[in-house]
N, C-alpha and C positions, 0 to 999 in steps of 0.2 A: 238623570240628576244624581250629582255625587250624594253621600249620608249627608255632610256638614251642611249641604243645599237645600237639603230637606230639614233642617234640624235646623239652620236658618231661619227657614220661612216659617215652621212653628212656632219660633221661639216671637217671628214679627206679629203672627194673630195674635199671641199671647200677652204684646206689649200693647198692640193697638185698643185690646179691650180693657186693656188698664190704666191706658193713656188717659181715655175722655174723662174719670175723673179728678185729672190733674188740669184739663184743660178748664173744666166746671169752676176749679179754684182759683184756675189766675183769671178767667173774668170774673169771680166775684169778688177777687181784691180791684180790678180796674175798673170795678165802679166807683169806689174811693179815689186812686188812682189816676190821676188821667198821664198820660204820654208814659214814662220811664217803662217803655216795654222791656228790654233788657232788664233792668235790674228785679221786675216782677220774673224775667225767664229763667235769672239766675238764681233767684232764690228760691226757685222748686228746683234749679239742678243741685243747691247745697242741702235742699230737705232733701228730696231722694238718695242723693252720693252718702247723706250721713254724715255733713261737714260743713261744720260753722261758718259762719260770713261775716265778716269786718268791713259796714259800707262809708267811706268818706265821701262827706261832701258840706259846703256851706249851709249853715242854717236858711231851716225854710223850703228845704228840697224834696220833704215827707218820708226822710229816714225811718222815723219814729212810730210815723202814721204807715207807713209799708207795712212793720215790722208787727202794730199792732192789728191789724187790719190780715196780715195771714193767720196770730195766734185767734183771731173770731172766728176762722172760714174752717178751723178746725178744732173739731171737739174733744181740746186737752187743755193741762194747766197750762197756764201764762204766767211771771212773774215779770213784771220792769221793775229793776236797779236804779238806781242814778247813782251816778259815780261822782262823787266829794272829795276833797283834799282831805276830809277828817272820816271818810269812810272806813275801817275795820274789816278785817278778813272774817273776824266772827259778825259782822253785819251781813253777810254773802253764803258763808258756811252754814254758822250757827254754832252751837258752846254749848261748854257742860255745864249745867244750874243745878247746883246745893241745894236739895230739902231738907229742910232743918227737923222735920220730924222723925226721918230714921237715917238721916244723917249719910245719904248719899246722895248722887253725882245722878242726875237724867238728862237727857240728850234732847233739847231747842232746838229741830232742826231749819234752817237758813232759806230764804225762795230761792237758792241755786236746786233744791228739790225740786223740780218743775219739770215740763216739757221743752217748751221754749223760754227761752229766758232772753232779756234783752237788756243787754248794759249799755245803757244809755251815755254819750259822752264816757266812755270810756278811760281816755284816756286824762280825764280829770281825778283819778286815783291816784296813790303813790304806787311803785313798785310791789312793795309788798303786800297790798291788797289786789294787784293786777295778778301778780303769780297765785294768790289764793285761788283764780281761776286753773289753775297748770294740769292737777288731779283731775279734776271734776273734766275738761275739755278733751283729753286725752287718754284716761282710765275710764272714764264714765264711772267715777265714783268718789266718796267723797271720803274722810279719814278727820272724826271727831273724837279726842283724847284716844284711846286705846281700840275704836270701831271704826272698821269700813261698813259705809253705805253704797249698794249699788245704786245710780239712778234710773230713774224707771225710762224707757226706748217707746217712743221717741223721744231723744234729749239733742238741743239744739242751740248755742248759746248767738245770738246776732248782735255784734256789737257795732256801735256809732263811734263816730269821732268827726271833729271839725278843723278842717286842714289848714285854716288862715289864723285863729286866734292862738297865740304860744302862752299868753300870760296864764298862769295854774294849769298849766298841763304838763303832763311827765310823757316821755318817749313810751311805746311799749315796748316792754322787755322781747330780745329776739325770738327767747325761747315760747314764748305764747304769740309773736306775731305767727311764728312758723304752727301753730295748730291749729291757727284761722285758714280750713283752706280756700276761700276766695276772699278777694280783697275787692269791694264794687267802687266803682268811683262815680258817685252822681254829680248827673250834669245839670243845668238849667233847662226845663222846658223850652221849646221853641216858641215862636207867638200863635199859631194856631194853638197848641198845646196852653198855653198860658190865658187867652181867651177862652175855652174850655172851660179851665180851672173858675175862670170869673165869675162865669154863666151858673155855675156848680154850685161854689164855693159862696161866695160874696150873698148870703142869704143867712137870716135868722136860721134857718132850720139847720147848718152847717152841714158838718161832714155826713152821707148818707149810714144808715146804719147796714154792717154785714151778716150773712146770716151762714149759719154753720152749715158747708157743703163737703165735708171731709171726716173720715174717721180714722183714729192713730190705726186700725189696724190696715186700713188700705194703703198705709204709708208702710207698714213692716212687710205688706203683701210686694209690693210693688218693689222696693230695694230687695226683695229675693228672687225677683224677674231681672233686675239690673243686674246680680251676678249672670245669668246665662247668658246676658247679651254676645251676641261673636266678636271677637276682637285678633284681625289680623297677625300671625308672627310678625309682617311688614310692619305695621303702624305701633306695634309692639316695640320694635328697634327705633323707629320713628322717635317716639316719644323718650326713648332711651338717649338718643342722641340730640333731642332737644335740651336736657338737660343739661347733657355732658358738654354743650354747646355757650352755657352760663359759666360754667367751672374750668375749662380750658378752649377755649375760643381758639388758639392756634392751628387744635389739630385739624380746626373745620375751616380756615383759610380767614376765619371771620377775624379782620382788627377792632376789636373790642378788650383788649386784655389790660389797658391803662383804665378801663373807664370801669372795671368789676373789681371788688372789694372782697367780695364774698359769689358764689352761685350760690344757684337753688340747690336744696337739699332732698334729702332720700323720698322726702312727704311729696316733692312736690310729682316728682314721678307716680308714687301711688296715687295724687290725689289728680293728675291728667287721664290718667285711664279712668279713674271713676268720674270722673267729670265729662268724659267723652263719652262714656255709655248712659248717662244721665241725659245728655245734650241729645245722640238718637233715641231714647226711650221717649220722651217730649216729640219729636220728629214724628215718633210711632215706626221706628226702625226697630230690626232684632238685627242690627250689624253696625259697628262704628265703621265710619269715612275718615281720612287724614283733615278732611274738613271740621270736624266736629271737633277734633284736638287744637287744630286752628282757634277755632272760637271759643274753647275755653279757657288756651292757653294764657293768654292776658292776667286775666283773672288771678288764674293759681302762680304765676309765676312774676308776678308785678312787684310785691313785698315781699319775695324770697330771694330775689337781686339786691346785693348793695353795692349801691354806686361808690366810684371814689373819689378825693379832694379835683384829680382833673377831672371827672366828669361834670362836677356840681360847676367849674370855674368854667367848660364849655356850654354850662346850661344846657346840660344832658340827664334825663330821667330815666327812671325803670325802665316806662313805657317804652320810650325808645330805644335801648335796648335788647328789650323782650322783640318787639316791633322789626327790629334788624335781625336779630334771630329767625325770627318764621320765616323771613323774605329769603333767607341764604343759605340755610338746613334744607338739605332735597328733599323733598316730599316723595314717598313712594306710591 
């Protein structure tokens, strides 16, 4: 056995005993929960990687109930936002308050101090209260008159938005859509899934209550096992070329260069690698597959494409884009 084969397969006992209790967590959110397996798998690949999530979908989908339903299964702060047309950057931050007794300035600080935090309807904020998010999502800290605040790790912001209603919603600014690294898009239950939920749901006693299966520090232990994960030089260029594959499409054969506005950016390359070692550590891998960048790639790279006026006039999306991407990029 080569060293790396042996450093391999320790680095695998070492994920596998840290796996189960990640596994512990996503069944006790999917007793709340019924169906949306994926969006429950990808929000332990955005706890782990250490990288927020922006889930769209129609109301009623349990965005909200996911979101609160992992901040019970773990034993940290939780704050939920809701996001207002009249909402305030110092509603999110927090502000300096005058005491009038020796006549200085003390520091209010704002529920963005949290662990998880979850802005709800996000994108029912202006601008400038959306960017108050910018520091705190990307520095991990916060800047109140003349102090920075570190925030305390794990910090994790999960934001909502509803993709059918436009009246009082603002776009989000690019620069913060680009620090959401996944972007989930929920779907509808299916009818078994939806008879489930009845059976569940449709009762006086409502939603079941969750009970704390997690502690922050097996979240910081675990993302220091996700660094040694093995990650091929191959799947290394892989993912380099996935990119580079959004941002000039020619040199890879692919006709897609009328329908992209913009590619992906430098994040989204760092955030497939970390996304793909997140996706095997869940597995109970200690090696990423070109498979694993497959299935996260959607995710990271769906709202880091902009599409242009012909793609929107052929009724062509991200998805499909990203979609023709994976199919036409060699996999190594």
């Amino acid at each position: 056995m080569t060293t790396t084969h042996v450093e391999v397969q320790k680095i695998g006992e070492l994920v596998r005993r840290h796996q189960e209790c990640f596994e512990r967590l996503r069944q006790e959110i999917a007793r709340v929960i019924v169906g949306q397996e994926e969006l429950l798998r990808k929000m332990l690949v955005g706890l782990l990687a250490n990288g927020h999530i922006l889930l769209e979908g129609v109301p009623g989908l349990a965005k909200t109930t996911a979101v609160s339903s992992l901040a019970r299964a773990v034993d940290t702060r939780f704050q939920r936002i809701q996001f207002t047309p009249d909402l305030l950057p110092a509603d999110i931050l927090g502000t300096l308050v005058f005491q009038p007794k020796d006549g200085t300035f003390a520091v209010k600080k704002g529920p963005i101090f949290s662990n998880l935090v979850l802005a709800d309807e996000i994108n029912r904020a202006p601008a400038k209260v959306q960017s108050a998010l910018l520091e705190a999502m990307q520095e991990r800290q916060v800047t109140i008159g003349e102090t920075t605040f570190p925030l305390a790790e794990p910090f994790l912001v999960l934001g909502t938005q509803n993709p059918i209603e436009q009246e009082g919603t603002y776009p989000l600014p690019e620069a913060q859509v680009d620090r959401f690294m996944l972007k989930l898009v929920v779907d509808y239950p299916n009818q078994t899934e939806e008879r489930q939920i009845l059976d569940r749901m449709a009762t006086q006693h409502g939603i079941p209550q969750v009970e704390t299966v997690m502690q922050p520090e097996q979240i910081l232990e675990a993302r220091a096992i996700l660094d040694e994960i093995y990650i091929d030089d191959k799947i290394k260029d892989y993912i380099v070329a996935l990119v580079h594959a959004t941002r000039r499409p020619k040199e890879f054969k692919l006709e897609l260069a009328d329908w992209i506005e913009y590619g992906a950016s430098p994040r989204a390359t760092i955030y497939l690698a970390s996304g793909a070692k997140a996706v095997a550590f869940l597995a109970g891998r200690g090696y990423v597959t070109p498979q694993d960048v497959k299935d996260i790639a959607p995710d990271v790279l769906r709202h880091r494409v902009n599409i242009s006026y012909e793609a929107e006039a052929e009724e062509k999306t991200s998805d499909d884009i990203v979609r023709h991407v994976l199919d036409h990029v060699e996999v190594p």
